[in-house]
C-alpha positions as CSV (number, residue, x, y, z in Angstrom):
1,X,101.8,97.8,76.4
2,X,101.7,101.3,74.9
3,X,99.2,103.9,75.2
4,X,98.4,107.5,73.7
5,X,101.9,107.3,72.7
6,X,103.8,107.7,69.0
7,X,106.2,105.3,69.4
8,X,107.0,101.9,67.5
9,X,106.2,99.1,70.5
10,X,103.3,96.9,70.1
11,X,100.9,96.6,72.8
12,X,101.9,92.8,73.1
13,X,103.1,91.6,69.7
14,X,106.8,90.9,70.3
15,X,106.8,87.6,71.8
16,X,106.5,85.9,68.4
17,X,109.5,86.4,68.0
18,X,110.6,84.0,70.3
19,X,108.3,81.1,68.6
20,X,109.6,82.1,65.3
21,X,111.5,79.0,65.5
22,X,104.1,102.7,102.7
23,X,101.5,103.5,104.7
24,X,100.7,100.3,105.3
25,X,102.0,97.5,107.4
26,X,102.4,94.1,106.0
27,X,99.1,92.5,106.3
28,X,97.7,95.7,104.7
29,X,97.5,94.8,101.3
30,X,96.2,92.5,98.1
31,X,97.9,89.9,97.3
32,X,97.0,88.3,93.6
33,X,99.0,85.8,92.6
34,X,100.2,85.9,88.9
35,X,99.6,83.5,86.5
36,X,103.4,84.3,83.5
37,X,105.9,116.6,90.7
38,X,103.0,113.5,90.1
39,X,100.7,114.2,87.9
40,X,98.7,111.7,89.8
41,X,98.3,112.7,93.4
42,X,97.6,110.3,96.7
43,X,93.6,111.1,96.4
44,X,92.0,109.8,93.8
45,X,90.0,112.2,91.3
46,X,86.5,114.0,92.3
47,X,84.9,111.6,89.4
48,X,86.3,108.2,91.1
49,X,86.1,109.5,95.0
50,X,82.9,108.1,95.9
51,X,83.5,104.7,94.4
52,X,86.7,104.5,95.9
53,X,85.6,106.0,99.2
54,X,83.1,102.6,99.1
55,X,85.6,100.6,98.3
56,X,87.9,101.8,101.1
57,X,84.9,100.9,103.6
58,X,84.9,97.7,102.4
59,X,89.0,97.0,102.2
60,X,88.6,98.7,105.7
61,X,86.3,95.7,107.2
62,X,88.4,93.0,106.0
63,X,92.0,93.8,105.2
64,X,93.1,92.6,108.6
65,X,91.6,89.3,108.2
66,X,91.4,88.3,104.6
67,X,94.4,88.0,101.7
68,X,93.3,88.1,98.3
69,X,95.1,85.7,95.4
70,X,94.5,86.0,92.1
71,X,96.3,83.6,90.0
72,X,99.0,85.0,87.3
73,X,100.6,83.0,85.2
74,X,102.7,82.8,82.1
75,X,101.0,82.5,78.4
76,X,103.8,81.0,76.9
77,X,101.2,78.0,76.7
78,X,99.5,79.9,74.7
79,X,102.3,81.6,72.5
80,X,102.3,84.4,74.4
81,X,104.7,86.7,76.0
82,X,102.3,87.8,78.9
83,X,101.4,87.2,82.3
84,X,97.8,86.5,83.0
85,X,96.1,87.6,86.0
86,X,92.8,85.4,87.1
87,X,89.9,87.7,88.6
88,X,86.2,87.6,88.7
89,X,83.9,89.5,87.3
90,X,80.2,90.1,87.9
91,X,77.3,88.9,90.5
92,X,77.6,86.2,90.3
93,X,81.7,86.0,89.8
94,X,82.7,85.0,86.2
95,X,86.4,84.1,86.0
96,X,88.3,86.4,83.4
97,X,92.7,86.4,82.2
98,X,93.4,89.6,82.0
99,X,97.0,90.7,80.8
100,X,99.0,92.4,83.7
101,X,100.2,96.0,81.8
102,X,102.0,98.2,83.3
103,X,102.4,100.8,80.3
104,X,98.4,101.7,80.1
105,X,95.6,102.7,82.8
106,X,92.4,101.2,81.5
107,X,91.1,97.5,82.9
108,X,88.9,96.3,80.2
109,X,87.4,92.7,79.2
110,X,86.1,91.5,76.2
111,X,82.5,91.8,76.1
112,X,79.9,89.1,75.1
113,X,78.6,92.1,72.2
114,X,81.8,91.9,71.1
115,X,81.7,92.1,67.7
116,X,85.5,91.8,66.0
117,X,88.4,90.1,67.0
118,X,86.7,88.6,70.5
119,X,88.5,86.2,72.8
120,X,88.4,82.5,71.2
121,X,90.2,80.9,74.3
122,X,87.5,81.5,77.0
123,X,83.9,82.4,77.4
124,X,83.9,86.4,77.1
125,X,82.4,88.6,79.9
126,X,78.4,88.3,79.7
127,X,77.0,91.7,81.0
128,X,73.7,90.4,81.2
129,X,74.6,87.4,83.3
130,X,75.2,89.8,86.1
131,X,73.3,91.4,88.7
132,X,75.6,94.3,89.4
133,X,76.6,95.5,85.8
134,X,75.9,99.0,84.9
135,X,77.7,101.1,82.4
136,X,78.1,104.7,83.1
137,X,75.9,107.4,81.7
138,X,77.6,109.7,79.0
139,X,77.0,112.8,81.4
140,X,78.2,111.2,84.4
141,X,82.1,112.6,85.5
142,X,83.3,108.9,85.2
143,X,82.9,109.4,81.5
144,X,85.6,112.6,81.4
145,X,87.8,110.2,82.1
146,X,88.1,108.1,79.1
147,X,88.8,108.6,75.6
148,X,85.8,109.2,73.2
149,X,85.2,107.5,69.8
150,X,86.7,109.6,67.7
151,X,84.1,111.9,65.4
152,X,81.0,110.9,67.8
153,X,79.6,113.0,69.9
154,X,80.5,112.2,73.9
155,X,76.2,111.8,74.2
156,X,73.5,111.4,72.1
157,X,70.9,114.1,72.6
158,X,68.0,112.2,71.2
159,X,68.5,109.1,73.5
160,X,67.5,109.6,77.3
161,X,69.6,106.7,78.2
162,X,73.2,107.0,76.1
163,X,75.8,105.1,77.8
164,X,79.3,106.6,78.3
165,X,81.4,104.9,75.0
166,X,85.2,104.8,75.1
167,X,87.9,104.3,72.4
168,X,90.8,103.6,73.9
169,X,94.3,103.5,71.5
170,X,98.1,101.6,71.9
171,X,100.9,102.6,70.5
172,X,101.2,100.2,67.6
173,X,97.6,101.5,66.2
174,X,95.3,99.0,68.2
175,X,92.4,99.9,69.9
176,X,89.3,98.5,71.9
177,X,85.7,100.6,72.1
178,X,83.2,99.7,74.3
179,X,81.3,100.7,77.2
180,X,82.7,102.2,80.4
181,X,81.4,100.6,83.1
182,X,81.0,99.6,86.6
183,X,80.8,96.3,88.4
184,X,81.7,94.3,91.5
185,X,85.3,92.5,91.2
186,X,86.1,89.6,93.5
187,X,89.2,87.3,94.5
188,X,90.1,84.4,95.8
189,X,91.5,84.7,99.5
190,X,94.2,82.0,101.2
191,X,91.5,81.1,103.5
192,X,89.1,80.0,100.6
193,X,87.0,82.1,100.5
194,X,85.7,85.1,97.8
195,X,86.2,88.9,98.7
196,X,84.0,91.2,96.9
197,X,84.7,94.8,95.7
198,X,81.9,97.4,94.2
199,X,82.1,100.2,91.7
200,X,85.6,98.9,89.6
201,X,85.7,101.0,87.3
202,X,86.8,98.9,84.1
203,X,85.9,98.9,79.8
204,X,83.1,96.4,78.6
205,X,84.7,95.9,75.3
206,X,82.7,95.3,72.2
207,X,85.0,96.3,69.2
208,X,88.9,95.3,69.3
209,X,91.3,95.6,66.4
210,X,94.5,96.1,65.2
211,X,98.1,93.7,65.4
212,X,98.2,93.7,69.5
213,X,94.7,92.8,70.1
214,X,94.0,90.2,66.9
215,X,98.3,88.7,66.7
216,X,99.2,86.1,68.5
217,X,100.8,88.0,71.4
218,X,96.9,88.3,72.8
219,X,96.4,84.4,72.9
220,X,94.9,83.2,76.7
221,X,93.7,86.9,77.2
222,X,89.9,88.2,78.1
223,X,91.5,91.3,78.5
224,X,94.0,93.9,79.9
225,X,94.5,94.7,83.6
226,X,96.0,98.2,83.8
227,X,98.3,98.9,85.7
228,X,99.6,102.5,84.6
229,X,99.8,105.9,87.0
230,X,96.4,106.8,85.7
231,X,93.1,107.5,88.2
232,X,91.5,104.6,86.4
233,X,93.7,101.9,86.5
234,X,93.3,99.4,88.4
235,X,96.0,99.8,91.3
236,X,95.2,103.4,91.4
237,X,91.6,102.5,91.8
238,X,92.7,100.1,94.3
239,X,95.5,101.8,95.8
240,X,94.2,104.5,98.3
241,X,93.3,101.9,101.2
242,X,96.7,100.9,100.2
243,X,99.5,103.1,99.9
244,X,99.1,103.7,96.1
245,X,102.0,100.6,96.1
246,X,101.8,97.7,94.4
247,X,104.6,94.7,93.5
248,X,105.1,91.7,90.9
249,X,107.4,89.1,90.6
250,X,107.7,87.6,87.2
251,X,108.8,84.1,87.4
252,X,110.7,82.3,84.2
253,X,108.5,81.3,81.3
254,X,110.2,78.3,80.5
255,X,109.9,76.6,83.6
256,X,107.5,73.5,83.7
257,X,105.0,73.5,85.1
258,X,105.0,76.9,85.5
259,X,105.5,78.8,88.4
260,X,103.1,81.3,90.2
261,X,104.1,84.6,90.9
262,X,102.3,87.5,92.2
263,X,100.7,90.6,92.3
264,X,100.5,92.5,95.7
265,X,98.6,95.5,96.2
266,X,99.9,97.4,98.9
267,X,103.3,96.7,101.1
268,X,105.8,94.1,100.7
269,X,108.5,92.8,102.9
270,X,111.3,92.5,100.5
271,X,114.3,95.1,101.0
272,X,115.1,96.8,98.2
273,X,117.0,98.7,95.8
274,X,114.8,102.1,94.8
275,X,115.6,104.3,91.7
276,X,113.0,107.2,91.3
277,X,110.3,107.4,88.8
278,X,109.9,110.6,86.8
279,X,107.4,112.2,85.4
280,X,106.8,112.8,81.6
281,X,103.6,115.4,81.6
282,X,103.1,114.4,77.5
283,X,103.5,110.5,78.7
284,X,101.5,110.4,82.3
285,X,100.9,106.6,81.8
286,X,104.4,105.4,82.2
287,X,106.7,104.4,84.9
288,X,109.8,106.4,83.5
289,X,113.0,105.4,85.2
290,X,116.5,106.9,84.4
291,X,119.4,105.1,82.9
292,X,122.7,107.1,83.7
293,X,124.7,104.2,82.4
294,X,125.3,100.7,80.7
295,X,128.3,98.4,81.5
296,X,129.1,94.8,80.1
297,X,131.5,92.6,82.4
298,X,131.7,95.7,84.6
299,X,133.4,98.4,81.8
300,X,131.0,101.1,81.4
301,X,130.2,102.0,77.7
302,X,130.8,105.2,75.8
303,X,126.7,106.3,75.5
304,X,126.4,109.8,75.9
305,X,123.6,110.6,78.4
306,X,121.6,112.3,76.3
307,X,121.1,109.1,74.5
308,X,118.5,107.9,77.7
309,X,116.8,111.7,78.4
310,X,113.5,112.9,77.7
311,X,113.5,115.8,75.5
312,X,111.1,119.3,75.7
313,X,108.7,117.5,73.6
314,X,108.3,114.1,75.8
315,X,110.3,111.6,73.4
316,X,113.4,109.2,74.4
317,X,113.5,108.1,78.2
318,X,113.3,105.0,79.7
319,X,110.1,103.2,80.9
320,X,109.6,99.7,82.8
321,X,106.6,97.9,81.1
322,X,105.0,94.2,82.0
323,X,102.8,94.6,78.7
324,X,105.9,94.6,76.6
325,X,108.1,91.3,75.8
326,X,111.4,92.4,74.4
327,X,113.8,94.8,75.7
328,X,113.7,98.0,73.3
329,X,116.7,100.5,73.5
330,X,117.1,103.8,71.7
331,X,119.5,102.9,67.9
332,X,122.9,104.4,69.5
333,X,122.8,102.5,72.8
334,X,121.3,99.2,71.1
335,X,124.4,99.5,68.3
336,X,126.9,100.2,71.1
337,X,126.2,96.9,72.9
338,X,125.3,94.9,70.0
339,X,128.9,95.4,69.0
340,X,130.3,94.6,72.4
341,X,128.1,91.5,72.6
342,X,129.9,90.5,69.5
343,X,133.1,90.9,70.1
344,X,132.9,89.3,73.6
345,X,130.9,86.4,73.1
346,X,133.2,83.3,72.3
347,X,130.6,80.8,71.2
348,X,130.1,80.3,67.6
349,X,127.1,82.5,65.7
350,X,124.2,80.4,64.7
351,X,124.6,79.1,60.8
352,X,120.3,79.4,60.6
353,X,119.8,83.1,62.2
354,X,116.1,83.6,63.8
355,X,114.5,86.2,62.2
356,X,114.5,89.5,64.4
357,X,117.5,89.0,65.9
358,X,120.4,90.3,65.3
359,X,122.7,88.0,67.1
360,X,122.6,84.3,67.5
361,X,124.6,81.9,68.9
362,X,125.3,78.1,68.6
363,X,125.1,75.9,72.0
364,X,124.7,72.9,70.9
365,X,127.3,71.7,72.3
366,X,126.3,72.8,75.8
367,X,127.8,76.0,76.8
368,X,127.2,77.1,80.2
369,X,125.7,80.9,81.4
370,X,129.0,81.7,82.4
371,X,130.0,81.9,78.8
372,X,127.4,84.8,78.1
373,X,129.1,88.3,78.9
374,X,126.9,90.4,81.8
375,X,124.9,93.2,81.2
376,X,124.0,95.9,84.0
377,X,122.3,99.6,84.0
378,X,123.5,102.0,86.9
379,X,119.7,103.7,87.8
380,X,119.3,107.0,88.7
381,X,119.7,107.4,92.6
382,X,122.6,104.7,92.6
383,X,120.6,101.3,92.1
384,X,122.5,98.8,89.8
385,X,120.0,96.8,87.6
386,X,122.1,93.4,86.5
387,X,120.0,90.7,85.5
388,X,121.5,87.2,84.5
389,X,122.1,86.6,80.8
390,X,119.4,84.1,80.4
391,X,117.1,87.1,80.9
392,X,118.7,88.7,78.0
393,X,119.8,85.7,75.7
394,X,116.7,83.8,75.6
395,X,116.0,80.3,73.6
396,X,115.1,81.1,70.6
397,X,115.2,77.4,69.2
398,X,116.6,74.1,69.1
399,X,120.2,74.8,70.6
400,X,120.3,78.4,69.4
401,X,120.3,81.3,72.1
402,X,119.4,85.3,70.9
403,X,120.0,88.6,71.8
404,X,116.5,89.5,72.9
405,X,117.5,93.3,72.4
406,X,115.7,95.3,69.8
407,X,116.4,99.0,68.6
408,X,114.1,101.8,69.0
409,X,113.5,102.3,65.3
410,X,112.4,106.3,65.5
411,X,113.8,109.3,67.5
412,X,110.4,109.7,68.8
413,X,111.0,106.4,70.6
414,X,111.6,105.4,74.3
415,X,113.7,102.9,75.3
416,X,111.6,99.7,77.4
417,X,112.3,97.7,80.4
418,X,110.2,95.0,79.1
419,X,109.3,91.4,80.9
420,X,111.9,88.8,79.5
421,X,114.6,91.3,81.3
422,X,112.4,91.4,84.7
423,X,111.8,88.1,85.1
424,X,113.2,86.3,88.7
425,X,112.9,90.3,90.4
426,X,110.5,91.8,92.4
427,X,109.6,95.1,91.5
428,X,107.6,97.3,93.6
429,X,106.0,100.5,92.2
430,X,105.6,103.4,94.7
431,X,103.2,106.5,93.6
432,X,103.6,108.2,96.4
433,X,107.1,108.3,97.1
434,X,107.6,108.2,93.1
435,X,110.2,105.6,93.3
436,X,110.7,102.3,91.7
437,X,112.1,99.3,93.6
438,X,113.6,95.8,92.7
439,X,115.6,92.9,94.4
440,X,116.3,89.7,93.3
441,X,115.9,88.1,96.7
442,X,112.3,86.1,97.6
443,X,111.5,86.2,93.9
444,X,110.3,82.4,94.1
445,X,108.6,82.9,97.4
446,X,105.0,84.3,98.1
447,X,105.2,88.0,99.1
């Protein structure tokens, strides 16, 4: 997912495509299992510090004891490219998928006033069903730190009681209004039992539109979990008992039944490879990586650097997004390895192409991995990204595998590390050291 950003991704509409045919030690952290300079610094912001100070009492009395799961899943069940994470909501707790997106900072749910393009697959969030909803007033310095509705005053001087209202915009146009608000959040622990957490700070959604929030891509979703550098995303919100860390592991979407993976707030165990994050001031959302270079079966490519930088006015660069399906690479790069991919490849091209793809091939007939030529990215700091071709040649139907590449179609573009290429890694994002890190090893097993 995309926000505040001019840019051609979707929030989450890509995946169509594909049915077109520390600080802390160990056992200091959340655990939520998934269902498929810093702009930001280590203290939160004076308008969330005494919520989070709350919150860090509470994390304080039982992290040592207690290890929160949440469920994430894939919704390829539900034609989707996503992964879903399963939290409560509300006193008392009412269950909620919210879409784990890396590329924006606001948590918000789909409200039972929802008026347009509302969730059909579950029962939305019910405001009044709960004890300890309350949205924020307009004056209050929670509200500075979301988005108003465009040409409306931030409060309504006639009403004593105006709630703070948010309009909150992706990339592709789509955009959900609603209240901000506050409520108690709770997870399912290993031991059974439910740990609670006041003052989240999250959207109460009442009007959603656009192709990202109404397309396909959304199916099984109540929501969006943000996961973006932001003060008001959730790991940030989350993230000062905790390091400001937090770690995923994408399992494969085609397996069956479907694995969990999961979603740890906090520190791993994993060792890892780290590249460092940078910082876009225009784009403060984004976990920007750098890509210094691209190789196929080990021979590096002719791609002039420049291709992957950001420029004076915050365009190009390279970002790491769960929210997005598809891999999206700046036109020159994308061209450069298209062509490769062409010439290498020794299976036959598909006679009935997939729409959206610009290369398919024939297997039918069987043809292992190990026909499939190998793709890598040398990171900045040294790390080698090189995921297995059946993270980048997906099934796009009935013995017919694709190129799940796609070209960033404007120079205001970034490329996008999206979730069919991350799938089988862990990646752990660090705030405070601004790195990025990944393995490939204990992928499968809880964290």
């Amino acid at each position: 997912m995309a926000a505040f950003i001019s840019s051609p991704l979707s929030l989450l509409t890509l995946f169509f495509l594909l049915f077109h045919s520390s600080a802390a030690a160990a056992s200091h952290h959340l655990k939520l299992p998934l269902l498929h300079r810093n702009p930001y610094p280590p203290t939160p912001s004076d308008a969330l510090s005494a919520d989070n100070h709350r919150l860090s009492l509470l994390f304080s009395a039982v992290r040592k004891h207690l290890r929160p799961r949440l469920p994430v899943t894939s919704a390829a069940p539900f034609g989707s490219g996503q992964y879903l994470v399963s939290l409560n909501l509300g006193t008392p707790p009412q269950p909620l998928l919210l879409i784990a997106d890396t590329g924006s900072d606001l948590t918000w749910v789909s409200c039972s006033a929802c008026r347009r393009h509302c969730s059909p697959h579950s029962a939305p969030f019910r405001p009044r069903r709960s004890a300890t909803f309350s949205p924020h007033h307009c004056y209050s310095p929670a509200c500075n730190l979301v988005p108003h509705p465009k040409n409306s005053p931030r409060c309504n001087r006639t009403r004593l009681h105006s709630t703070c209202r948010y309009q909150y915009s992706y990339a592709d146009g789509s955009v959900t209004s609603g209240f901000f608000s506050t409520e108690t959040t709770s997870f399912n622990t290993t031991a059974g039992k439910l740990l609670k957490f006041q003052h989240f700070n999250f959207g109460c959604g009442f009007w959603n539109s656009g192709p990202s929030l109404s397309g396909p891509s959304f199916n099984g979703g109540d929501g969006v979990l943000g996961l973006g550098r932001g003060p008001i995303s959730f790991s940030s919100q989350l993230g000062r008992d905790f390091g400001h860390k937090f770690s995923y592991c994408l399992m494969d979407y085609t397996l069956s039944p479907p694995p969990t993976s999961y979603l740890l707030i906090g520190s791993g165990k994993s060792k890892l490879s780290y590249t460092p994050l940078l910082i876009n001031p225009l784009s403060p959302t984004f976990y920007y990586i750098r890509i210094e270079s691209v190789s196929i079966d080990n021979v590096k490519l002719r791609i002039p650097p420049s291709v992957w930088a950001i420029d004076e006015y915050g365009n190009g660069g390279a970002v790491v997004d769960s929210g997005t399906t598809i891999t999206f690479l700046p036109e020159p790069a994308y061209r450069t390895i298209l062509a490769v991919f062409e010439r290498l490849v020794k299976l036959p091209e598909s006679a009935n192409p997939v729409p959206g793809f610009d290369l398919c091939l024939n297997v039918s007939s069987g043809a292992s991995r190990e026909s499939l030529p190998q793709l890598s990215f040398k990171l900045g700091g040294g790390a080698v990204f090189k995921p297995p071709p059946r993270n980048y040649f997906i099934d796009a139907a009935e013995g017919v595998k694709c190129l799940a590449l796609q070209p960033v179609a404007t120079d205001a573009g970034f490329a996008v590390i999206g979730n069919l290429m991350q799938q089988g890694y862990t990646f752990e994002f660090d705030k405070d050291r601004s790195r990025l890190g990944f393995t490939r090893r204990g992928c499968s097993v809880a964290p």
